[in-house]
N, C-alpha and C positions, 0 to 999 in steps of 0.2 A: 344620454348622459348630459347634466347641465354643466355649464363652465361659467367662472366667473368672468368681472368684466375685460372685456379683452388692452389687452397694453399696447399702449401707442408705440408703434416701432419708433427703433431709433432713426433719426435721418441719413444718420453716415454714406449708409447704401446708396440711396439713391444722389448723395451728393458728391460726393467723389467723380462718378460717372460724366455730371451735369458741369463740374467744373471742368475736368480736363475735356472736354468735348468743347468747352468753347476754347481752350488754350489748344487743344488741337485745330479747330479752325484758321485758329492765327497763323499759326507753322503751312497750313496748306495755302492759305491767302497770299503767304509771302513765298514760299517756295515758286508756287503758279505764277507767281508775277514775278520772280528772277526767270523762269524757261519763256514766258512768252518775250521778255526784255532780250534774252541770248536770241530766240528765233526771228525779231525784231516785229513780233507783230503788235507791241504796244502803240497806241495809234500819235503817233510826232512828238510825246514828252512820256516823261517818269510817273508813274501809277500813282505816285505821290502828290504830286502834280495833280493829277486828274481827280483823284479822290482828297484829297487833304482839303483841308478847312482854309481857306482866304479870307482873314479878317475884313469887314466893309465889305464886302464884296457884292451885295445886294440879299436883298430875302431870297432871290434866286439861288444865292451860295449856302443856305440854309441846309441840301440834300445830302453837304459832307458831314454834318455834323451823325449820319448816318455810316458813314463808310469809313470817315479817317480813323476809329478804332480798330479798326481791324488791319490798317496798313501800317510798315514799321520802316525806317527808315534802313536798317541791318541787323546781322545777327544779334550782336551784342543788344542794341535796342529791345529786339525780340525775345531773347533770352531773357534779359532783365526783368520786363514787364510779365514774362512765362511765369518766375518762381513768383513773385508777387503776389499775381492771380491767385496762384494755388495756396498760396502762404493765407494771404489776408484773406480768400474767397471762399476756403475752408472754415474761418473761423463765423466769417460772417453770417455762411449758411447752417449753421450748426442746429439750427431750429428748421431745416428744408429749404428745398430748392427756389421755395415760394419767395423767401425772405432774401436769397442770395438774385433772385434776378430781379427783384422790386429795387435793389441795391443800385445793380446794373446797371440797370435802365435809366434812374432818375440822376445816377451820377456822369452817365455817358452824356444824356441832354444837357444838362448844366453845365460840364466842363465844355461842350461845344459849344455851345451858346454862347457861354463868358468868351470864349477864347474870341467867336466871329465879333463879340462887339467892341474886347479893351483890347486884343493884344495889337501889335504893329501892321500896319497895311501890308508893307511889303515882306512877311513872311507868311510860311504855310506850316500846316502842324499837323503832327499823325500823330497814331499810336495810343494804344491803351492807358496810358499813364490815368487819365482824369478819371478814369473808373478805380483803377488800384488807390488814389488817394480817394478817391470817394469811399471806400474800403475802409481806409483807417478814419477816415470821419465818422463814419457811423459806428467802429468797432469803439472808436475812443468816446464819444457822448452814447453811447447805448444804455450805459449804467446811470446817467444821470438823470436820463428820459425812464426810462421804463422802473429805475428801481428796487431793483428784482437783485436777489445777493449774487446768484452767479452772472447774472450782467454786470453788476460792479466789480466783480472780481474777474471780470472778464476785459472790460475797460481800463484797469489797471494794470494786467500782466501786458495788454498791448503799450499800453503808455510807456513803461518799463522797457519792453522789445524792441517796440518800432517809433517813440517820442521822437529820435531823430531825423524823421523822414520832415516833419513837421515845418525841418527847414527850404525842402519844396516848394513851399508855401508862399516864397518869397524870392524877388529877381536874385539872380546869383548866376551860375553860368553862363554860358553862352549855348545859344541852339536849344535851351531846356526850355519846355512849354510850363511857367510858372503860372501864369495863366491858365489853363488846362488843369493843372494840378489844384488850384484854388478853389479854384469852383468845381470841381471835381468833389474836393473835399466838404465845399457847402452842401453840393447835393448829398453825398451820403450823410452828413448831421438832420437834411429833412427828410431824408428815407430812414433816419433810426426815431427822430420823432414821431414820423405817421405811423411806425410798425409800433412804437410804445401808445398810440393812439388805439391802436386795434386789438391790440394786445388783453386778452379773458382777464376780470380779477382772478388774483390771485393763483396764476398763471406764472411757472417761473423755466 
């Protein structure tokens, strides 16, 4: 029996999985590192400390820009950046896993990087934040770059939902990585140019 052409699944499946698996990672990163802190075997400082990003610090301090995503200062912190993830990294992956960790990736390097070279010497910085505004950069210029109706209509419910994250963007708090968040957010606008670079005609 012949069948016609076969339909590209949806991605949902495999992305839901792929998301919470790295938000699950976080929860066990920082759980692990409150029991070895109680047992005292963290070696003479705060995980945060060890892992976190030190602005100037030399191209040798280059390694956290690897690790401080994954360490969070407390729950709340953790929490925060938890629903975010899921929130923006759902939407962003909506086309596959493919798309949601090219996201990832290019938004973690950036916001570390920016953070090791402009933000203050004598602070440290953790936590996923620069990926989650990397998130709504790319969700928000995705439509402009690629084109495509439900990328612009996808561009716009986020502008709508989450426009006021945008004020991250900029010093304001205290103890908030605005730096991190900035560049965070530049990297995902180059992760949704290159993905509208590679992107099939008439591909929506």
């Amino acid at each position: 029996m012949s069948h016609g052409p076969a339909s590209r699944p949806l991605p949902t499946g495999r992305l839901l999985p792929t998301t919470l698996s790295f938000v699950a990672l976080l929860w066990i990163v920082h759980t692990l590192r409150l029991v070895l802190a109680f047992l005292g075997l963290l070696p003479g400082q705060d995980s945060a400390q060890i892992f976190g990003i030190h602005p100037g610090s030399g191209v040798t301090g280059l390694w956290a820009v690897f690790t401080a995503p994954l360490i969070h200062g407390d729950w709340q912190h953790l929490f925060g950046n938890s629903v975010s993830l899921l929130v923006l990294g759902s939407l962003v992956g909506l086309r596959g896993p493919g798309q949601l960790w090219q996201v990832s990736v290019i938004s973690a390097l950036a916001s570390g990087v920016g953070i090791w070279l402009i933000a203050p010497r004598t602070t440290v910085h953790v936590g996923a934040s620069g990926i989650v505004f990397g998130y709504l950069g790319a969700l928000l210029f995705m439509g402009l770059f690629q084109r495509r109706p439900l990328s612009i209509l996808l561009s716009i419910a986020c502008l709508v939902l989450f426009g006021e994250m945008v004020v991250g963007l900029f010093p304001g708090a205290p103890g908030v990585s605005w730096q991190g968040h900035l560049f965070g957010f530049l990297g995902g606008v180059l992760a949704a140019r290159l993905m509208a670079r590679d992107q099939s005609p008439g591909e929506d």
